[in-house]
LUMVOGU-143440 format. One line per field, with one value per residue (C-alpha): z negated, y negated, x negated; residue number from 1; residue in three letters. Coordinates in pm, 1 decimal, padded with zeros to 6 digits, always signed. Each point is the difference from the previous one (the first is absolute). Example, Ala and Ser with C-alpha at 12.3 -4.5 7.8 and 13.67 -1.06 7.14 Angstrom:
residues 2
w: c(-00780.0|+00066.0) .
v: c(+00450.0|-00344.0) .
u: c(-01230.0|-00137.0) .
nr: c(1|2) .
rest: c(ALA|SER) .
END
This chain:
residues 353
w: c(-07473.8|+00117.2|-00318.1|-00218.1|+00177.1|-00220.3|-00358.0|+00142.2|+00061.1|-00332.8|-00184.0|+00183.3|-00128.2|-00352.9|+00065.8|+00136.9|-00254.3|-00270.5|+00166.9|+00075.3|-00440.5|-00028.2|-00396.5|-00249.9|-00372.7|-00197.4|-00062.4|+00014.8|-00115.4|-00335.5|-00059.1|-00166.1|+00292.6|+00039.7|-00362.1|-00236.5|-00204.2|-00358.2|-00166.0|+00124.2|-00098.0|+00124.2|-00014.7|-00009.9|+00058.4|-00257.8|-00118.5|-00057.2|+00107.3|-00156.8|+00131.5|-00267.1|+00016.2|+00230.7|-00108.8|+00264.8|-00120.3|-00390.9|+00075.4|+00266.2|-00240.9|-00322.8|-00210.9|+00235.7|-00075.9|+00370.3|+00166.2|+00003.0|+00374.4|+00001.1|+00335.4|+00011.8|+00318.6|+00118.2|+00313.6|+00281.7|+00367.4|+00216.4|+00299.9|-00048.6|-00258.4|-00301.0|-00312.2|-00178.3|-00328.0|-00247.0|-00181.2|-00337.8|-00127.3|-00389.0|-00083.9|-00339.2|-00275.0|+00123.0|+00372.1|-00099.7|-00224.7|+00256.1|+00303.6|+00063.3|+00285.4|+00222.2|-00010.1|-00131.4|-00381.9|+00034.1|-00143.8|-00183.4|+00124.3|-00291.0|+00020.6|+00369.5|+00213.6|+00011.7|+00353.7|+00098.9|-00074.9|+00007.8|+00316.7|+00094.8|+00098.4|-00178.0|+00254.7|-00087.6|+00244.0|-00016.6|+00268.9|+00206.8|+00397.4|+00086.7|+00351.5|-00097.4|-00286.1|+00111.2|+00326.0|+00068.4|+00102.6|-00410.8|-00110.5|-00315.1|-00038.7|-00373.8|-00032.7|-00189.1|-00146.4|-00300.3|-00041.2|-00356.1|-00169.6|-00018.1|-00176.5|-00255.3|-00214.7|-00007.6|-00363.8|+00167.1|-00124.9|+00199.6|+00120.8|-00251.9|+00268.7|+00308.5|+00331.5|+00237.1|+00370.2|+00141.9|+00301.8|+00068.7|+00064.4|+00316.3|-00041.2|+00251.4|-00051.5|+00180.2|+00097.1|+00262.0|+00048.3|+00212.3|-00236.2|-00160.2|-00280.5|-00126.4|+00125.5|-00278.2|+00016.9|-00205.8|-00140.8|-00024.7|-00258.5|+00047.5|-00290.8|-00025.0|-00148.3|-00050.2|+00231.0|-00072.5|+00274.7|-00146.9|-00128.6|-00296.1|-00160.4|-00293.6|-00218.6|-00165.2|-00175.8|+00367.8|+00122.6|+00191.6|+00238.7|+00277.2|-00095.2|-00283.5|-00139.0|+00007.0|-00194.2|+00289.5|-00109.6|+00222.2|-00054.8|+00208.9|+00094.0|-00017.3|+00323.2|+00069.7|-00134.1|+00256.5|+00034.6|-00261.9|-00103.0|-00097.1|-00063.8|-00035.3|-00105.2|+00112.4|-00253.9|-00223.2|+00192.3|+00315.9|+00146.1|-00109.5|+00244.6|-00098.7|+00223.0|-00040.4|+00146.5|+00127.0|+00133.0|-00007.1|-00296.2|-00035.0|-00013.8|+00267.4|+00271.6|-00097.6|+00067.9|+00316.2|+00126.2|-00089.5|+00195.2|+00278.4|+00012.4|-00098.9|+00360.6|+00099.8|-00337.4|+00123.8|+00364.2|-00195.1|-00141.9|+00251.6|+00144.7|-00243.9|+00015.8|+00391.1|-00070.1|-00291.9|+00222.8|+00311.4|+00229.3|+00344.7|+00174.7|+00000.1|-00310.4|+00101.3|-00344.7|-00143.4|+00287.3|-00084.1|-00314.7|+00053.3|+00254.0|-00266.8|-00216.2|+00296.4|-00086.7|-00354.3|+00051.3|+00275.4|-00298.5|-00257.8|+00063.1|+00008.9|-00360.3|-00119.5|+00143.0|-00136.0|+00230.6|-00075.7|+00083.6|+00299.2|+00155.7|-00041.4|+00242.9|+00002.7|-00388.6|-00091.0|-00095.0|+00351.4|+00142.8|-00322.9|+00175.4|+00376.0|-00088.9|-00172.5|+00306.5|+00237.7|-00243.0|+00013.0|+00370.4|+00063.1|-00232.4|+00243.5|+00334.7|-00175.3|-00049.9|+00325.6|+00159.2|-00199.4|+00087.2|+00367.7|+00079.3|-00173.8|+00250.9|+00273.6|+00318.8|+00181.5|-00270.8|+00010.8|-00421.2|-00122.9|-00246.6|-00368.3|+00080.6) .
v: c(-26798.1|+00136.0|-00241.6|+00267.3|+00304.9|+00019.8|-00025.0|+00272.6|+00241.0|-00070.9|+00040.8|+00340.9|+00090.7|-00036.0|+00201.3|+00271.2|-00025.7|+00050.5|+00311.7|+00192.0|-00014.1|+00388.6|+00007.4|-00261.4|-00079.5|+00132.5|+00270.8|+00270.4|+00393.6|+00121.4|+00134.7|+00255.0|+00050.9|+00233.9|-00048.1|-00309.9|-00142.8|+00060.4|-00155.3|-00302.6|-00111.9|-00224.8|+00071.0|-00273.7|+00075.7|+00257.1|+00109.6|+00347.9|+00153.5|+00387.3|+00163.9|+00123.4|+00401.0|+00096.7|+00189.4|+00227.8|+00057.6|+00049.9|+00299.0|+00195.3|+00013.0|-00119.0|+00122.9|-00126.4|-00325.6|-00168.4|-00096.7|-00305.6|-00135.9|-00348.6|-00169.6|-00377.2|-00192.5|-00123.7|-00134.1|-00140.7|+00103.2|-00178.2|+00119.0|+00338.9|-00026.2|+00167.3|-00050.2|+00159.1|+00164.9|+00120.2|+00349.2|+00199.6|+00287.7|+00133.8|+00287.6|+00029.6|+00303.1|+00110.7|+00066.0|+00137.9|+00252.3|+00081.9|+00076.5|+00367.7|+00198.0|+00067.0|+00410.7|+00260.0|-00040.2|-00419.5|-00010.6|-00320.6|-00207.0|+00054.9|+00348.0|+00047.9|-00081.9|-00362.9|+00042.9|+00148.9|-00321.5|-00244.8|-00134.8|+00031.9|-00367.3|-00150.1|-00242.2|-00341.1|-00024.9|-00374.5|-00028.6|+00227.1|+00046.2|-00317.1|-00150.7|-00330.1|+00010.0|+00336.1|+00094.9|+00348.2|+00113.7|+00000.4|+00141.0|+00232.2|-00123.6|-00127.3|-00333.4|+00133.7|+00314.7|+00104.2|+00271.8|+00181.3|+00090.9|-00377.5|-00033.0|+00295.6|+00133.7|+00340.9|+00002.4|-00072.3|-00362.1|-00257.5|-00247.2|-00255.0|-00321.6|+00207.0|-00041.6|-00258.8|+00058.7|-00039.5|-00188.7|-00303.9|+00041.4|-00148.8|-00012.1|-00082.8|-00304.6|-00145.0|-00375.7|-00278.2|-00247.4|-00192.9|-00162.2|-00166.7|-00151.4|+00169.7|+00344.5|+00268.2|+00371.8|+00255.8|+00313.4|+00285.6|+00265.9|+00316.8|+00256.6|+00009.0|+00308.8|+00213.2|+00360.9|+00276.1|+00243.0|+00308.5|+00187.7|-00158.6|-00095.3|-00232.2|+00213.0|-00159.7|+00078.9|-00022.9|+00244.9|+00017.2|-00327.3|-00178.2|-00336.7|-00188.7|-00328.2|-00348.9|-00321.6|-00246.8|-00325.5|-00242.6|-00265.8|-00325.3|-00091.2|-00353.3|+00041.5|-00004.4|-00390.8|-00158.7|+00234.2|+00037.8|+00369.3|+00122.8|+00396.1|+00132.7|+00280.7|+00172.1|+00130.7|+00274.4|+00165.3|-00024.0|+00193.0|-00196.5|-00209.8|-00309.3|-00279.5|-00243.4|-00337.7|-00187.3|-00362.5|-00341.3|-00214.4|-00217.2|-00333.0|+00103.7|+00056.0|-00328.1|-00218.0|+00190.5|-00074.3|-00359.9|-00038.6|+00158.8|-00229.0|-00327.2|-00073.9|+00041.1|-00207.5|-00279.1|+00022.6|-00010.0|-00350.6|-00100.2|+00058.6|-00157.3|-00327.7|-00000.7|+00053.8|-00260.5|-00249.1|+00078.2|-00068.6|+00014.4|-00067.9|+00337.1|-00047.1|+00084.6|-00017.7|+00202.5|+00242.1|-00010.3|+00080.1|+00302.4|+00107.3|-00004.5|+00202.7|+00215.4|+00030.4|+00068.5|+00320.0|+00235.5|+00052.9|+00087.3|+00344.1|+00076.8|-00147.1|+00148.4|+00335.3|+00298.8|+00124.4|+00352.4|-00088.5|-00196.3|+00304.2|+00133.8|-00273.8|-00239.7|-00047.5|-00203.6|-00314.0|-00007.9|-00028.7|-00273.2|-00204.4|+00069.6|-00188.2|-00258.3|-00065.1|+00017.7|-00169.7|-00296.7|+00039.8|-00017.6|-00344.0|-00155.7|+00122.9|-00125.8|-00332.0|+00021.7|+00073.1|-00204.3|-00347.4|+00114.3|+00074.0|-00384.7|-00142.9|-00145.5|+00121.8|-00183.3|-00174.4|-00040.6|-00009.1|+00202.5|+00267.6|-00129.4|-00377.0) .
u: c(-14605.6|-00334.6|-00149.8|+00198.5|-00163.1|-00361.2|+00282.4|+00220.8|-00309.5|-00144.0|+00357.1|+00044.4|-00346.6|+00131.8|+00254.5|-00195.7|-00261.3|+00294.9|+00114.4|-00242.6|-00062.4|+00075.9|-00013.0|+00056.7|-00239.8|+00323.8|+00212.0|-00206.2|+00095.2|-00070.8|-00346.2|+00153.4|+00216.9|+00223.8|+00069.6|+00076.9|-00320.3|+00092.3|-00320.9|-00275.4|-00286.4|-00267.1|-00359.9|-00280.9|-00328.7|-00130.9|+00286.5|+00159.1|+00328.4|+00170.1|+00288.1|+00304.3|-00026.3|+00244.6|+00351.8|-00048.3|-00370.8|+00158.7|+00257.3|-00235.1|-00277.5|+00098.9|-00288.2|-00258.1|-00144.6|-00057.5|-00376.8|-00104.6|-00098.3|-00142.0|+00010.4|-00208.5|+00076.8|-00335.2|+00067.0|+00278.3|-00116.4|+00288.0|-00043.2|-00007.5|+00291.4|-00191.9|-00112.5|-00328.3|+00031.4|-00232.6|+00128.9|+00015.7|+00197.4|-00008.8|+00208.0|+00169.8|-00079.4|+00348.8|-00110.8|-00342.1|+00132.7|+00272.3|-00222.2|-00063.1|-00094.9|+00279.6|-00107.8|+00191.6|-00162.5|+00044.5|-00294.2|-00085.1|-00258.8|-00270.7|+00032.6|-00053.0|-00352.0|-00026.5|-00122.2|+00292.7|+00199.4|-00195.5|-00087.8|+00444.6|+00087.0|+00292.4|+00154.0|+00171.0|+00331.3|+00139.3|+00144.9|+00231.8|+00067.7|+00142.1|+00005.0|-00019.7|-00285.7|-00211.5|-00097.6|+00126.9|-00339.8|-00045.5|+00269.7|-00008.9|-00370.6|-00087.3|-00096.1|-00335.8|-00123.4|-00216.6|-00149.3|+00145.6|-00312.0|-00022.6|+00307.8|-00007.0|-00288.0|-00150.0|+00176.7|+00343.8|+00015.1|+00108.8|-00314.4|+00014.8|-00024.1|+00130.2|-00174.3|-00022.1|+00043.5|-00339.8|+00088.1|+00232.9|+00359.4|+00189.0|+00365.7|+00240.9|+00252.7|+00241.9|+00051.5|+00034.8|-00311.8|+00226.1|+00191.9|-00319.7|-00009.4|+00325.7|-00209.0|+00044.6|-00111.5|+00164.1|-00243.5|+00297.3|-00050.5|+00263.1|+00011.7|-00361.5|-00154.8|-00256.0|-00038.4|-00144.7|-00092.8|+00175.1|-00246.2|+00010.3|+00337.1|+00150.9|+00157.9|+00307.0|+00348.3|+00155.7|-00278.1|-00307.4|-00023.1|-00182.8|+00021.9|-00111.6|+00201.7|-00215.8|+00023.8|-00123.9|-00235.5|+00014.0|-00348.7|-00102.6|-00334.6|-00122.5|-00075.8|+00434.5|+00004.6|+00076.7|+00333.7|+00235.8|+00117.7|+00374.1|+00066.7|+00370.3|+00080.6|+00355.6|+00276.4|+00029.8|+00193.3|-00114.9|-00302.6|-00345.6|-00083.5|-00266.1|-00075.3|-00267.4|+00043.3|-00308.1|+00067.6|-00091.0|-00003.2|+00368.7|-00223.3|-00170.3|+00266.9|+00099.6|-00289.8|-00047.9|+00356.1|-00048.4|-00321.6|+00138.4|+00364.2|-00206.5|-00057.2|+00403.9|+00108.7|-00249.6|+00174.9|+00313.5|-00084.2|-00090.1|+00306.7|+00215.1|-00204.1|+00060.6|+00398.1|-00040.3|-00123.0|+00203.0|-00241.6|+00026.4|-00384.1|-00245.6|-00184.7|-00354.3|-00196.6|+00263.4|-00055.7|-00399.7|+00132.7|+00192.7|-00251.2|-00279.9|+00247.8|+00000.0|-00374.0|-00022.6|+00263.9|-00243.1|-00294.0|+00278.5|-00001.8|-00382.4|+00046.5|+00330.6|+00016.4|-00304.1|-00195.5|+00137.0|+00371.2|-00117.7|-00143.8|+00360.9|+00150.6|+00233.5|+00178.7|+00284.3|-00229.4|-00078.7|+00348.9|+00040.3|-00296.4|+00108.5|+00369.0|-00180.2|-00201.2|+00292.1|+00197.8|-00221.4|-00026.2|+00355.4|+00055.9|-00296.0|+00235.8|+00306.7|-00129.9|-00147.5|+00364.0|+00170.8|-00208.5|+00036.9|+00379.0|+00043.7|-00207.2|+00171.1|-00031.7|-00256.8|-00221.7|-00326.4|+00019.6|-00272.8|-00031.2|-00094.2|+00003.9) .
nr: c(1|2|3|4|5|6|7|8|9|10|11|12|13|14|15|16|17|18|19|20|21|22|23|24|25|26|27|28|29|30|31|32|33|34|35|36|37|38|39|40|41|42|43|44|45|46|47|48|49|50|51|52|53|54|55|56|57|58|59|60|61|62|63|64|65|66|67|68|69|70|71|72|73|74|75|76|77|78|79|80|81|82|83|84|85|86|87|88|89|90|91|92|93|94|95|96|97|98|99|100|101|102|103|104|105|106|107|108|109|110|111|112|113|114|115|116|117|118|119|120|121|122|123|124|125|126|127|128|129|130|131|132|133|134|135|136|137|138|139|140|141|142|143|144|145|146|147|148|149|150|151|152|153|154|155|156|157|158|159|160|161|162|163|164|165|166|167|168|169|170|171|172|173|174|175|176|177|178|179|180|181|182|183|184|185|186|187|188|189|190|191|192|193|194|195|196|197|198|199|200|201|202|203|204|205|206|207|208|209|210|211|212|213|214|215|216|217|218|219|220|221|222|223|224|225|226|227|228|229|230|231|232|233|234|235|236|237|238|239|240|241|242|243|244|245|246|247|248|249|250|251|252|253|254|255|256|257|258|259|260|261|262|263|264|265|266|267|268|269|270|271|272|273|274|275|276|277|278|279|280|281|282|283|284|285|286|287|288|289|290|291|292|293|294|295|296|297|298|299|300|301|302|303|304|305|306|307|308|309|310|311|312|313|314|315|316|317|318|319|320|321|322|323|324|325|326|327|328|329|330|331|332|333|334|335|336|337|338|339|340|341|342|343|344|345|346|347|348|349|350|351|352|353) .
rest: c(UNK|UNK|UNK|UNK|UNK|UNK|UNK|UNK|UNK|UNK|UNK|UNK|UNK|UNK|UNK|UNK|UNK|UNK|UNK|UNK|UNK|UNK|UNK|UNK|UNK|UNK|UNK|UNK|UNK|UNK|UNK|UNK|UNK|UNK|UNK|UNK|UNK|UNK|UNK|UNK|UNK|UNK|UNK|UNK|UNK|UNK|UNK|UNK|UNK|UNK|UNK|UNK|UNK|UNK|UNK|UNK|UNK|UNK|UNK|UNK|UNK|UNK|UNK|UNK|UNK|UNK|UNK|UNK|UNK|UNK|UNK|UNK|UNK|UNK|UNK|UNK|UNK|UNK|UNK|UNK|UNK|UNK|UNK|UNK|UNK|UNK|UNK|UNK|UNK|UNK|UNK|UNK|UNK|UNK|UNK|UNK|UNK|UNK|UNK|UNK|UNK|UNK|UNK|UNK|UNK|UNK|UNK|UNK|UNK|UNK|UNK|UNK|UNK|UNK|UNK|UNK|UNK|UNK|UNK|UNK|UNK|UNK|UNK|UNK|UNK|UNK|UNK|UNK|UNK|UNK|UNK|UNK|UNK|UNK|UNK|UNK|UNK|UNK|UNK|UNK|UNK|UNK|UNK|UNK|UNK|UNK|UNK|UNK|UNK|UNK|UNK|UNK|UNK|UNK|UNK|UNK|UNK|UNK|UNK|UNK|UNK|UNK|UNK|UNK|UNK|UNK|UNK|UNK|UNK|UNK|UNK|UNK|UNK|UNK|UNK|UNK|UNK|UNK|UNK|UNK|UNK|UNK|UNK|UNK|UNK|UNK|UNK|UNK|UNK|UNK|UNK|UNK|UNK|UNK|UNK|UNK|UNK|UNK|UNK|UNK|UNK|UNK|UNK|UNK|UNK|UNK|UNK|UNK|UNK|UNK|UNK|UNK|UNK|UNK|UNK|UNK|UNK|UNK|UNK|UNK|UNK|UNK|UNK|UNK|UNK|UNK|UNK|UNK|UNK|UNK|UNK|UNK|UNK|UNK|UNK|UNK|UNK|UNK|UNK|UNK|UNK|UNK|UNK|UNK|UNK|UNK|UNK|UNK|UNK|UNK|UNK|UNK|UNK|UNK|UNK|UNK|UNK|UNK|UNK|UNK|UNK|UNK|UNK|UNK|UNK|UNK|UNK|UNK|UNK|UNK|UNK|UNK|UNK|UNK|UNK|UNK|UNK|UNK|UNK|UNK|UNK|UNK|UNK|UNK|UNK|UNK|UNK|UNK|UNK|UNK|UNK|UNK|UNK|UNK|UNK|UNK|UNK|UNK|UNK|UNK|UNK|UNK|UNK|UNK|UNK|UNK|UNK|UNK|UNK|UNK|UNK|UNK|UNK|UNK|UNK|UNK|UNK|UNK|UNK|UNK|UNK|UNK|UNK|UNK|UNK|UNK|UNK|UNK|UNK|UNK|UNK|UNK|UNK|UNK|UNK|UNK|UNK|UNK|UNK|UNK|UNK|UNK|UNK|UNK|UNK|UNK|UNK|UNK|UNK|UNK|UNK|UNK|UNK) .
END
């Protein structure tokens, strides 16, 4: 019995090894959680994404023709879950012509100081006070602001390219690192609009207003290529919500997972040979064998795993590679045990001969 102890420990590592997995590569929520996705679309590198104008959008301002916001995802910073975005805003003729003053006259823009109204930042909200995506530290806090001389002309006309924040983006995202490859982060848009501060207001058929509608673009770098991009968009006639999926390509996850499970499907045939043959003596070169497998599994991770998830901590890969080890380890023991507990009690017969 005491042959069996060094198999029991290792098969009780497995077991603890499969436990303490706290989340699994599937089955995770809806990016445009709480509500259903209603359109997808995947994004390679380069390419362009624009959001449907929203029905709630069409009977709140009807004669106002939204602002276009382009957002391009430059970069993926894992461990401090956020992405970095490049951004522009162009207002429509509608939203030009609409601004005025918010003073008793409502004076139009062209007709009042243009340093009176210029310099009054025009914030970009995307994303609204949620625990899980925004700390609450930056709550109500645009994602950017631009100043609104930059956006409208002394003549009231809207600027014909719009302006371009001047300074890099971060953007929060949520995501789990630990389940590497099958890691995905999810970029979540809420009813994103434009603010105004209130001393100026839109001026629509609904009324003088706050907020101004956007038409979201969603661009790649080629500096995203070695993730793959999917935006969803939800329904109708739900509240706007986008999300942008960032993961890893399909192909990808793949190869990785094979790498990483080659060493247990080797241990595996080797296993079936030794049941094949029904041998009974300790097989030492197959031992060497699995041993040297052994080997070939502790530099897998250096090579599989980035160096930005790594810094993270342990990922699912890892527990893939640690049951592979054990795995092997406990087919060694077995054989070990077995070959013992048929020798009879007494002999001198040696192990491997």
């Amino acid at each position: 019995m005491v042959a069996w102890i060094p198999f029991a420990a290792v098969v009780t590592g497995i077991a603890f090894v499969v436990l303490s997995i706290d989340a699994l590569p599937f089955g995770s929520p809806e990016a445009t959680s709480p509500y259903p996705a209603a359109t997808r679309k995947s994004l390679p590198p380069g390419a362009s994404w624009s959001s449907t104008p929203h029905m709630g959008d069409v009977v709140s301002k009807p004669d106002i023709t939204p602002a276009d916001l382009e957002v391009e995802i430059t970069s993926l910073d894992i461990p401090k879950r956020a992405v970095s975005a490049r951004m522009s805003l162009t207002i429509s003729d509608d939203i030009a012509s609409s601004l005025r003053l918010n003073d008793l006259l409502t004076t139009p823009l062209p007709k009042a100081p243009r340093a009176s109204w210029t310099l009054i930042p025009v914030g970009i909200m995307l994303t609204p006070c949620l625990s899980d995506t925004m700390p609450r530290a930056n709550c109500g806090i645009p994602a950017a602001t631009l100043p609104l001389g930059k956006l409208v002309g002394a003549d009231g006309k809207p600027t014909p390219r719009g302006s371009v924040v001047a300074s890099t983006v971060t953007l929060p995202v949520s995501g789990l690192p630990s389940l590497f490859p099958s890691d995905s982060y999810t970029l979540a848009i809420n009813d994103p609009r434009a603010t105004l501060p209130g001393s100026v207001a839109l001026f629509s058929e609904q009324g003088p207003g706050l907020e101004v509608p956007l038409t979201v673009n969603i661009y790649t770098a080629p500096a995203l290529g070695e993730h793959s991009l999917v935006v969803v968009e939800s329904a109708q006639k739900n509240p706007r919500v986008i999300g942008v999926i960032i993961d890893r390509p399909f192909y990808e996850q793949i190869t990785i997972y094979l790498v990483a499970l080659l060493p247990l499907l080797l241990g595996a045939v080797v296993a079936h040979v030794l049941f094949i043959r029904r041998q009974r003596d300790f097989d030492l070169e197959l031992t060497a064998g699995l041993i040297a497998v052994v080997l070939t599994i502790l530099p897998l991770r250096s090579v599989l795993v980035p160096a930005d998830v790594a810094s993270i901590g342990l990922t699912f890969l890892d527990d893939i590679l640690v049951i592979s080890v054990l795995g092997i380890a406990a087919l060694v023991f077995g054989q070990y045990a077995r070959t013992v507990a048929r020798m009879p009690t007494g002999s001198n017969h040696q192990l491997g001969a």
